[in-house]
Backbone as ProteinMPNN parsed JSONL, in Angstrom:
{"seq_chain_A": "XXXXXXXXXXXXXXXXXXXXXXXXXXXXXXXXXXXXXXXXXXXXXXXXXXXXXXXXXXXXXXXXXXXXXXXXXXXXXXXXXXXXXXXX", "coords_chain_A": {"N_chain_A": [[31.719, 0.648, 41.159], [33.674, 2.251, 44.073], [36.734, 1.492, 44.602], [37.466, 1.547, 47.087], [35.212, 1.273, 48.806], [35.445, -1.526, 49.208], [36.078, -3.135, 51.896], [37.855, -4.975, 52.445], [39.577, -4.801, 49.968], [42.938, -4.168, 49.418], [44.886, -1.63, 48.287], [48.293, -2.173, 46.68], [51.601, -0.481, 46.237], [54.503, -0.119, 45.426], [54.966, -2.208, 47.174], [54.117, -1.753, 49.586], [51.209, -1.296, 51.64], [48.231, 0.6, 50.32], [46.733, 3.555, 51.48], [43.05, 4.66, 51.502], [43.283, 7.204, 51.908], [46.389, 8.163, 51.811], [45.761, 7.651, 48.987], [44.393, 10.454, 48.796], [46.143, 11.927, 49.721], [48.361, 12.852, 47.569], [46.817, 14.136, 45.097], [48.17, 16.168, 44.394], [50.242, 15.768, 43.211], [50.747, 16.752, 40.418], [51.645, 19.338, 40.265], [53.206, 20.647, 42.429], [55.63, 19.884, 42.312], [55.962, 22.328, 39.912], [57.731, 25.619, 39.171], [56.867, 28.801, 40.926], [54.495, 31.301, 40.184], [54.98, 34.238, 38.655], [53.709, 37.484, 37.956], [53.748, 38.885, 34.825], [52.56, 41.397, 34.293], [51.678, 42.81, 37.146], [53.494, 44.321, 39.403], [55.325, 42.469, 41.639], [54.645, 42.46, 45.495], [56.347, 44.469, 48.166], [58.372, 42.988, 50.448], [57.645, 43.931, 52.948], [55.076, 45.366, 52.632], [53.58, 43.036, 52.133], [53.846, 41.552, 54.764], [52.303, 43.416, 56.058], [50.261, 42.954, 55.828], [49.661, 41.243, 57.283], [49.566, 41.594, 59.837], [49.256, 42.723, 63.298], [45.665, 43.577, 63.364], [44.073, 46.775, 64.429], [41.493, 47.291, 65.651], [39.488, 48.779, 67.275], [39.948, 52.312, 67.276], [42.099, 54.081, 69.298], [41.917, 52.952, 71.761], [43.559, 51.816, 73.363], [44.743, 53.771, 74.592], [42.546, 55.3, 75.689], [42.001, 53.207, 77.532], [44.517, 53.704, 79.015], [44.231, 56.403, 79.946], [41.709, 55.743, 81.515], [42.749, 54.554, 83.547], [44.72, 55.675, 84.83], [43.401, 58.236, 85.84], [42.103, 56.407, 87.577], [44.184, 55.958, 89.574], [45.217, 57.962, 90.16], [42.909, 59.104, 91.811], [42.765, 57.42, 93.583], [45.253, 57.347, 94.98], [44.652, 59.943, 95.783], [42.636, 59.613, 97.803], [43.754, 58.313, 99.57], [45.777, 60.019, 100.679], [44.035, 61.663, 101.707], [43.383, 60.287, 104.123], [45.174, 59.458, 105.231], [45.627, 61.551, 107.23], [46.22, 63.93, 106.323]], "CA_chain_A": [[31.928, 0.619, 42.607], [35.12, 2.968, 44.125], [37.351, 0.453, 45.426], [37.772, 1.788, 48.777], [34.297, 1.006, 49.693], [35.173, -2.892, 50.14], [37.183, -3.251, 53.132], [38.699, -6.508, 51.623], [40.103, -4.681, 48.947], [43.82, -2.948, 49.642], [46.013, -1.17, 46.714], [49.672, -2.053, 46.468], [52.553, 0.424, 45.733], [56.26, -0.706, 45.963], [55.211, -3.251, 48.42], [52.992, -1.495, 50.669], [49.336, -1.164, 51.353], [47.862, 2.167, 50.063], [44.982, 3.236, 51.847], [42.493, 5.593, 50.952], [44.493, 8.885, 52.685], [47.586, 7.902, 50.861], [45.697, 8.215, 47.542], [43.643, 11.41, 49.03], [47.386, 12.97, 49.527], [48.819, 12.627, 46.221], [46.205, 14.393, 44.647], [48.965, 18.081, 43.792], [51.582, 15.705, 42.865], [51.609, 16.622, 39.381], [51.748, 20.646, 40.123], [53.513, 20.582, 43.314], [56.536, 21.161, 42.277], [55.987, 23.727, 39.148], [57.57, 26.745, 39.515], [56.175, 29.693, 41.055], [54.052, 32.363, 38.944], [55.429, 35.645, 38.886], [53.197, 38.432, 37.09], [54.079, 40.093, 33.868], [51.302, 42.733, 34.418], [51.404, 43.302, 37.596], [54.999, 44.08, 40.0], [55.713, 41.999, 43.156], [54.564, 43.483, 46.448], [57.822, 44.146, 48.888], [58.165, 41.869, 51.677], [57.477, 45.146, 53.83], [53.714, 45.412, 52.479], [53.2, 41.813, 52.5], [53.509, 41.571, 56.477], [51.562, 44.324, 56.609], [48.87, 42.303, 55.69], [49.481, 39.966, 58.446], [50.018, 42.631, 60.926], [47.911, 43.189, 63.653], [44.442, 44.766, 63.594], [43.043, 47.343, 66.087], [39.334, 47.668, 65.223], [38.865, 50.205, 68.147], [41.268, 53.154, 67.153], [42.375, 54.796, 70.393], [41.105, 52.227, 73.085], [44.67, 51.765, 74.556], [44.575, 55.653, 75.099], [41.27, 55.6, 76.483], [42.559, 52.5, 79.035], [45.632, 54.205, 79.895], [43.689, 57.676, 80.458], [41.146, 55.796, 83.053], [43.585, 53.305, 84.715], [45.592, 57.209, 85.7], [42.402, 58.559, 86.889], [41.666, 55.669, 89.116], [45.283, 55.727, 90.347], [44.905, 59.731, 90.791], [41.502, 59.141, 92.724], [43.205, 56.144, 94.49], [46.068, 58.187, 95.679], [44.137, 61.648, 96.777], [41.547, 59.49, 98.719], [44.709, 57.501, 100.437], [46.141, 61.36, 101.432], [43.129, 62.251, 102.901], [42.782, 59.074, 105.068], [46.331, 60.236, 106.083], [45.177, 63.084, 107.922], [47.302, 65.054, 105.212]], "C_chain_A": [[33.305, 1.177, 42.928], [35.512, 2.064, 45.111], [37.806, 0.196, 46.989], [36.156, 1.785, 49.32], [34.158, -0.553, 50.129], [36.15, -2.724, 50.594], [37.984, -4.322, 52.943], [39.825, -5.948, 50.982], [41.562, -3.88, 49.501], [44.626, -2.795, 48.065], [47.244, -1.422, 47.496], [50.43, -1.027, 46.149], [53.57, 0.111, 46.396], [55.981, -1.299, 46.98], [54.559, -2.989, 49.453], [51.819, -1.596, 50.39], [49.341, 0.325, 51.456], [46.282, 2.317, 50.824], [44.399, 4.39, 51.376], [43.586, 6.987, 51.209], [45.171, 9.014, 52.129], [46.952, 8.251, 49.631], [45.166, 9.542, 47.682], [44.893, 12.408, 48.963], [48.352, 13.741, 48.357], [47.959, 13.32, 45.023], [46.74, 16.064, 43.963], [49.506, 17.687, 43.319], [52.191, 16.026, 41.475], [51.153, 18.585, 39.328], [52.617, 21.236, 41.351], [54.868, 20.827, 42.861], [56.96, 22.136, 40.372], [56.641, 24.832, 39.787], [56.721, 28.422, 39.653], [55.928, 31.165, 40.4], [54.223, 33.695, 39.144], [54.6, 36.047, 37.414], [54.28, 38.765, 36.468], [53.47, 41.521, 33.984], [51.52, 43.27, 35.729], [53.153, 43.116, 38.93], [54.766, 43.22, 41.539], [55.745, 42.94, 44.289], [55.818, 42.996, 47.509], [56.91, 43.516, 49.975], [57.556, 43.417, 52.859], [55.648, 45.084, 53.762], [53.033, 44.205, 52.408], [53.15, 41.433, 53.764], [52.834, 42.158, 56.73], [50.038, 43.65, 56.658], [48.289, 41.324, 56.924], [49.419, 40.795, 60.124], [48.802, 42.773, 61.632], [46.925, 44.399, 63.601], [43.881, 45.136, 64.765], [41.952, 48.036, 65.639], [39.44, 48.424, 65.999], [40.154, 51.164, 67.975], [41.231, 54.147, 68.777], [42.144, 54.182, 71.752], [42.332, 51.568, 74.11], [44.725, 53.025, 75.103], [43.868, 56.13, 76.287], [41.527, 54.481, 77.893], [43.493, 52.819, 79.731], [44.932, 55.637, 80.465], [42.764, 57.138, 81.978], [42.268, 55.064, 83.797], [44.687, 55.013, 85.498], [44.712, 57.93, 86.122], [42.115, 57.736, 87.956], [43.034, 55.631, 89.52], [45.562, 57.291, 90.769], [44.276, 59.675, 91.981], [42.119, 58.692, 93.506], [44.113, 57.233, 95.537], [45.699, 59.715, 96.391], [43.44, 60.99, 97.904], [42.792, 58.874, 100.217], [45.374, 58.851, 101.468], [45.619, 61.464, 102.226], [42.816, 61.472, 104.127], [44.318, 59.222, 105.871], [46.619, 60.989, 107.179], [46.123, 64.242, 107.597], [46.959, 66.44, 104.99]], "O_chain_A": [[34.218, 0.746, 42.224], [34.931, 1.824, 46.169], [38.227, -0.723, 47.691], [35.97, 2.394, 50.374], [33.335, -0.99, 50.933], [37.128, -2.249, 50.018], [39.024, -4.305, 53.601], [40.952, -6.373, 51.235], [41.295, -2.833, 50.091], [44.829, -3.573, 47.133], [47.382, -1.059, 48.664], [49.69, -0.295, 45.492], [53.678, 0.037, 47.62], [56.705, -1.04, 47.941], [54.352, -3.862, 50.295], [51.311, -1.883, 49.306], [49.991, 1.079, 52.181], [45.246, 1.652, 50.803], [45.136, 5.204, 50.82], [44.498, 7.44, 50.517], [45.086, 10.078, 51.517], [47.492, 9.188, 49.041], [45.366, 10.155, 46.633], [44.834, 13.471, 48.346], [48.865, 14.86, 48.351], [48.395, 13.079, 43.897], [46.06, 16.863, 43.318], [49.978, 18.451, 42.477], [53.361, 15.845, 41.137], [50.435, 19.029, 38.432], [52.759, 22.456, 41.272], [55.31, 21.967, 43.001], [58.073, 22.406, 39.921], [56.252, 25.124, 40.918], [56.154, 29.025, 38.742], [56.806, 31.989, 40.144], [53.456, 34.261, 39.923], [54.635, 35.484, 36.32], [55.4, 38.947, 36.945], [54.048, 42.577, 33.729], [51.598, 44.494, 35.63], [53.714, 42.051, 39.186], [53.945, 43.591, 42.378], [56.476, 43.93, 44.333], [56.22, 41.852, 47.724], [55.722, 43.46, 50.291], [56.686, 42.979, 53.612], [55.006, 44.782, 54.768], [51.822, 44.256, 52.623], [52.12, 40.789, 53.963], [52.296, 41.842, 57.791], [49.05, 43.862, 57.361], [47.201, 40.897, 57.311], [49.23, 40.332, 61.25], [47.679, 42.902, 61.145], [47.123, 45.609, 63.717], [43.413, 44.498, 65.708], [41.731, 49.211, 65.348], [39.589, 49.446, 65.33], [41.244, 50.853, 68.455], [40.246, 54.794, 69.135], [42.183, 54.869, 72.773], [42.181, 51.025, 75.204], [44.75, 53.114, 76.33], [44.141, 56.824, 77.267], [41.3, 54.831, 79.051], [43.59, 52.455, 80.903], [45.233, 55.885, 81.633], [42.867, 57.655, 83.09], [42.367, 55.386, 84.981], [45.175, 55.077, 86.626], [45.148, 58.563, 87.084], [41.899, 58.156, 89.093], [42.95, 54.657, 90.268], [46.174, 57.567, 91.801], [44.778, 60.047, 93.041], [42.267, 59.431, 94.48], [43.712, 57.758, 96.576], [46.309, 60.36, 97.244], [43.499, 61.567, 98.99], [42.64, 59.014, 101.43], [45.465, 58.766, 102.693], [46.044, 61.452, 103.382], [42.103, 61.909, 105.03], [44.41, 59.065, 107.089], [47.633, 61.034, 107.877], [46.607, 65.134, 108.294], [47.668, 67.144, 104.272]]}, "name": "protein", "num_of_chains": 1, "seq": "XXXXXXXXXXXXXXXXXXXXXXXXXXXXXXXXXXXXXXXXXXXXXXXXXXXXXXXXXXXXXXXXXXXXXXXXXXXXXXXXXXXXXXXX"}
C-alpha cells in the first residue's frame, strides 16, 4: 500500500510534515546539481545561433509587403476619391 493513500498517515522531515508534493519535488535532487555536459564530438553552438532558434517565425514570407502595398492603395484610392469630391 503507497503511504500517501491513507490520509492518517503524514511523513516527518526535520520536524515538519512532508506531503506527497514535497516528496514529488525532490525527485532531481541527486542530479540537480551535476555539472553541465559539454560535447567532446560535437563544438558548442554561439549564443548568436542559439537565439536564432528562439527568434521569431514568419510562415507567410512577404505578407508585411503585401499589407503595406494594399493599406497605400487604399490610402491612394482614399485620397483621389477625396480630390474629386473637392471639385479639384
Amino acid at each position: 500500500m503507497n503511504r500517501w493513500n491513507s490520509e492518517s498517515h503524514q511523513a516527518r522531515m526535520n520536524g515538519r510534515v512532508v506531503t506527497e508534493e514535497d516528496e514529488v519535488n525532490h525527485d532531481y535532487d541527486d542530479i540537480i546539481n551535476l555539472p553541465h555536459h559539454v560535447s567532446k564530438r560535437h563544438p558548442q553552438m554561439s549564443m548568436w545561433n542559439r537565439a536564432a532558434q528562439f527568434a521569431p517565425f514568419a510562415a507567410l514570407t512577404g505578407y508585411e509587403d503585401a499589407i503595406k502595398d494594399t493599406a497605400q492603395e487604399n490610402l491612394d484610392s482614399y485620397e483621389l476619391k477625396n480630390n474629386d469630391d473637392d471639385g479639384g
